[in-house]
Structures are given as C-alpha cells and as structure tokens.
N, C-alpha and C positions, 0 to 999 in steps of 0.2 A: 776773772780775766783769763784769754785764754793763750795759754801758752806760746811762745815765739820761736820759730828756726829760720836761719840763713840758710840757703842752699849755695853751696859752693861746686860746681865742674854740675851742673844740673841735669845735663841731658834732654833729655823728655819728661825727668820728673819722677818717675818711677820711686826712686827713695821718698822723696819727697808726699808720695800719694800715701805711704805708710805712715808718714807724718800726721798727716790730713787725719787719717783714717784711725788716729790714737790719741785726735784731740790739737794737734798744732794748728796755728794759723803759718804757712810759709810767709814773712814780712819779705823777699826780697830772694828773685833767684839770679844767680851770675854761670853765664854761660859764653863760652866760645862761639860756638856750631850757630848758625845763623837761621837756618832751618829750622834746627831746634827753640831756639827764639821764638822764631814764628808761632811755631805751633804752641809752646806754652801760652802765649798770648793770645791765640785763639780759644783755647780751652781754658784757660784758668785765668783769675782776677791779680795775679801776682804781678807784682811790679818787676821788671825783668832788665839787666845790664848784661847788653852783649860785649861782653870783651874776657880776657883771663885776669882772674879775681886778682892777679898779682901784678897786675899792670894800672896800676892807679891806685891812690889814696882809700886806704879802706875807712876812712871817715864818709867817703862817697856810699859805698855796700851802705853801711850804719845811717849814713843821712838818708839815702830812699827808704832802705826798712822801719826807718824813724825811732832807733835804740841808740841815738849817738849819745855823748851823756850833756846832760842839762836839757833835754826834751822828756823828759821822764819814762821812754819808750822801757824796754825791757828785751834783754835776747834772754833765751832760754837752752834754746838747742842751737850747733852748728850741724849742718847734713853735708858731708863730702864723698863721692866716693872719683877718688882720682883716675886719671884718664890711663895713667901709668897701669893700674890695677883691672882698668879692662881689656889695656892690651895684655898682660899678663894670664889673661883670663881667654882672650884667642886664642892668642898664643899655644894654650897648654891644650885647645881643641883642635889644632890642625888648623885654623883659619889665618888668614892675613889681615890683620889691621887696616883698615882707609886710611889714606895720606891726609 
C-alpha cells in the first residue's frame, strides 16, 4: 500500500511533488490561494479544499483524504510549509510579500 500525506498551506504543490517523487500518494491538499486551487486541479488528481486548514473541522481534511478513523484509511505523512515561513523567506531577499 502506498504511503499517505496531507498537504496543509499547499500552494502549487511544490513540496508535495517531492512527496510524489519519494513514493507518497497526496490523499487531500488544503489550500487558501484560489488560483492556486485551480491549477492543482488542473494538473493533479488530488482532491483539493480551498479554505485555511484552520477554519473548519479537520475531520472534514481526514473525511476527503478518507484516513478518518473507522474507514480503515491511513495518514502517513503531514506536508506543511507555512505561509508565515515564506514571507520570512522574502522578506530576507528584499522582496515584498502579496497582500
């Protein structure tokens, strides 16, 4: 069976593609960015929630990716990398964060 991760603040997936590429199947990305939405669901089979993973019942995240418990699913990995962490990451190159 092949191993499971959540994607939590998803983006475009990027972390997520190193997942892929190390054997995971993503069960389920949660994402803000609307655009970014889009586009996972253009390119990838992942079942996708646009809103922030902290705004609603995370039995919801676990019921789409089907690891809630008594459905016998399985998570294996969480993939986060928080929004906080890339503006930290402009930040230190001289750029400005999007509103």
């Amino acid at each position: 069976m092949q191993p499971t991760v959540i994607s939590l603040y998803t983006g475009l997936g990027g972390l997520d593609f190193g997942f892929e590429a190390a054997g995971f199947r993503t069960a389920v990305a949660v994402e803000l960015d609307r655009t970014c939405c889009q586009t996972i669901r253009i390119n990838r089979d992942w079942p996708v929630i646009n809103r922030r993973h902290s705004r609603g019942p995370s039995s919801e995240i676990l019921g789409v990716a089907g690891t809630e418990e008594g459905r016998g699913g399985r998570l294996d990995r969480r993939a986060s990398v928080p929004a906080v962490l890339q503006v930290w990451v402009l930040g230190h190159r001289g750029l400005e964060p999007p509103e």
